[in-house]
VOLO-625747 format. One record per residue: residue number from 1; residue in three letters; x negated, y negated, z negated of N, C-alpha, C in turn. Coordinates in steps of 0.001 Angstrom, whole numbers. Example, Ala and Ser with C-alpha at 12.3 -4.5 7.8 and 13.67 -1.06 7.14 Angstrom:
REM VOLO-625747
i  aa  n.c1  n.c2  n.c3  ca.c1  ca.c2  ca.c3  c.c1  c.c2  c.c3
1  ALA  -13190  5690  -7800  -12300  4500  -7800  -13200  3300  -7800
2  SER  -12850  2250  -7080  -13670  1060  -7140  -12900  -30  -7870
REM end
This chain:
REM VOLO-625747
i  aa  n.c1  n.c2  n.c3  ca.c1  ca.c2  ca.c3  c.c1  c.c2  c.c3
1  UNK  -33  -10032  5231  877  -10789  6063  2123  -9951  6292
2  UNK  3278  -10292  5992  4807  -10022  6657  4961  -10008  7797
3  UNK  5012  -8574  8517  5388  -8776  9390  5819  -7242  9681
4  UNK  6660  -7031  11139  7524  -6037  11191  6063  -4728  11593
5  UNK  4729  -5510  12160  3913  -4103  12534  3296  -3603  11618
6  UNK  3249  -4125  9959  2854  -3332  8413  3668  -2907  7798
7  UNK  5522  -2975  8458  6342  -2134  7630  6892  -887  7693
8  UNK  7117  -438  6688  7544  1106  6617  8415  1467  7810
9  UNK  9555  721  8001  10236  1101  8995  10376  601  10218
10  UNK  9404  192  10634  9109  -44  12066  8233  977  12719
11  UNK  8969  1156  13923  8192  2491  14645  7444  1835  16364
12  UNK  6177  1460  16416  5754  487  17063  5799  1471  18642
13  UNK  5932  1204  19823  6197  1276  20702  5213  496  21925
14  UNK  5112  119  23014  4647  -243  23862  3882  -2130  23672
15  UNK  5362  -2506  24249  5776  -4089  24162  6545  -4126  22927
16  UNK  7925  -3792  22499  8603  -3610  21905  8928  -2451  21018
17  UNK  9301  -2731  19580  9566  -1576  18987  10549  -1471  18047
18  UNK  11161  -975  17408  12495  -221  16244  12293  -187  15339
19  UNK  13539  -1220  14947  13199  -1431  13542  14533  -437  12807
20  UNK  13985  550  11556  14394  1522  11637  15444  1428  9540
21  UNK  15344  -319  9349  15768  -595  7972  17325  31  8229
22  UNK  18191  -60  9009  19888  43  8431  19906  1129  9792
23  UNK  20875  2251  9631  21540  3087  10779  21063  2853  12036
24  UNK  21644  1260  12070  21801  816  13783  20330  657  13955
25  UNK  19773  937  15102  18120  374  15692  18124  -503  15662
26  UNK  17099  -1714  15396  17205  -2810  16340  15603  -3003  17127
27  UNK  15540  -3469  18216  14701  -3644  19014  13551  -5144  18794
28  UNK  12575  -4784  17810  11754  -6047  17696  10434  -6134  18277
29  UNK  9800  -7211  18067  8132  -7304  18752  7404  -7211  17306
30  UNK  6350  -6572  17344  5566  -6253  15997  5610  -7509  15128
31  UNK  5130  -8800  16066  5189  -10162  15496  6554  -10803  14211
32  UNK  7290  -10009  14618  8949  -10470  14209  9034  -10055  12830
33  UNK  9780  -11306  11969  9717  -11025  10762  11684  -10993  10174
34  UNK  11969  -10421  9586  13726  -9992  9290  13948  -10304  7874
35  UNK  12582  -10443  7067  12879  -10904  5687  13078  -9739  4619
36  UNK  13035  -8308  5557  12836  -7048  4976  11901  -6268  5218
37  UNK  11024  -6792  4500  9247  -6212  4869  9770  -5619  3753
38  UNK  9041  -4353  3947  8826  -2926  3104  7009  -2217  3358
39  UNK  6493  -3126  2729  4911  -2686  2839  4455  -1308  2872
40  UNK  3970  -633  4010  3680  388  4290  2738  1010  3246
41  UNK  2984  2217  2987  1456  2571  1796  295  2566  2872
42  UNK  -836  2477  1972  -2088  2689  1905  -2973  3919  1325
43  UNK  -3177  4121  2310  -4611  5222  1466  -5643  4759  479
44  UNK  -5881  4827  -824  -7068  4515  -915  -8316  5797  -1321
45  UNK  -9888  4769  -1017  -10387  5928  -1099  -11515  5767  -1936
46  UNK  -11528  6349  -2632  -12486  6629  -3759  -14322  6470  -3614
47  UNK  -14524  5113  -4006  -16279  4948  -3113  -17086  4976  -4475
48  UNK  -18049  5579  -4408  -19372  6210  -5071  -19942  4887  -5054
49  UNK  -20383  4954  -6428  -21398  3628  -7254  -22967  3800  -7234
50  UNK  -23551  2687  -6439  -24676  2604  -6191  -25455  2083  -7200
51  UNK  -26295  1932  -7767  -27074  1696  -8665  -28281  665  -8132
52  UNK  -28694  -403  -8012  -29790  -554  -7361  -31120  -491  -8873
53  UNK  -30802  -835  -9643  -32039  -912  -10464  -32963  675  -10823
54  UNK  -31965  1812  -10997  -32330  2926  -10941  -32622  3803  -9453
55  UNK  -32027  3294  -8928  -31605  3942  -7036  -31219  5148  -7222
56  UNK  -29975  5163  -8078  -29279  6314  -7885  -27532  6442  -7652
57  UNK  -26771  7094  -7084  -25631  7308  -6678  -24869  8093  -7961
58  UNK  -23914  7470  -8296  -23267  8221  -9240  -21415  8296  -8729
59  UNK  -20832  8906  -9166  -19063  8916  -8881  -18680  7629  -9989
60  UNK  -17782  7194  -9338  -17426  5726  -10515  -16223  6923  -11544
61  UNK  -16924  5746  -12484  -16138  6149  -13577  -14868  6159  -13563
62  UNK  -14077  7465  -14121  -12897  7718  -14289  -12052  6862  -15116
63  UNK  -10713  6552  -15335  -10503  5571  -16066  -9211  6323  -17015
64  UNK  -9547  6007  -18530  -9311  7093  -19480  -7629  6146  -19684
65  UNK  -6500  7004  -19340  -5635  6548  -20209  -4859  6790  -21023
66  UNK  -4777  5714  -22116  -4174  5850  -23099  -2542  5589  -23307
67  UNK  -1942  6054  -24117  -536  6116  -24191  -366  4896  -25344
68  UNK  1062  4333  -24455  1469  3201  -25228  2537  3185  -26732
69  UNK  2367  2345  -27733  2999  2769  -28968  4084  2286  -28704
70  UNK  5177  2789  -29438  6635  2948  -29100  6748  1141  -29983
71  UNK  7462  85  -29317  7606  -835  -30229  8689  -893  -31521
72  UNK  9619  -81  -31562  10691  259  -32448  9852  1028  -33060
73  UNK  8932  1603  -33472  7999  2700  -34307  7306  1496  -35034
74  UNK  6731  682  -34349  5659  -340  -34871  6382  -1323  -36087
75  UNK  7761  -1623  -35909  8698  -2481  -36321  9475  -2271  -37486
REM end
């Protein structure tokens, strides 16, 4: 959801809080939307693969990548 309390530059406050997109402050309610949502990052976190048929815990698989062929090479 868009809104000013998941974006990067809002700095949440009490009741009211600062919205921190251009120089000037401006004073919004988390609810308030400006049409310049800037989605805050996320952590993510790395969850261990359960197995039920064996009952064992393993690290999920790493994911191997490969490099892409130049299309002017292919051509």
């Amino acid at each position: 959801m868009s809104s000013c309390s998941t974006c990067l530059f809002f700095k949440n406050a009490q009741i009211m809080g600062s919205c921190r997109r251009y120089p000037q402050m401006l004073n919004k309610h988390e609810n308030d939307w400006c049409g310049e949502h800037v989605l805050a990052p996320m952590a993510l976190v790395q969850m261990p693969v359960y197995d039920i048929m064996t009952d064992t815990v393993t690290e999920a698989p790493k994911r191997k990548y490969t490099r892409k062929k130049d299309a002017a090479a292919v051509a």
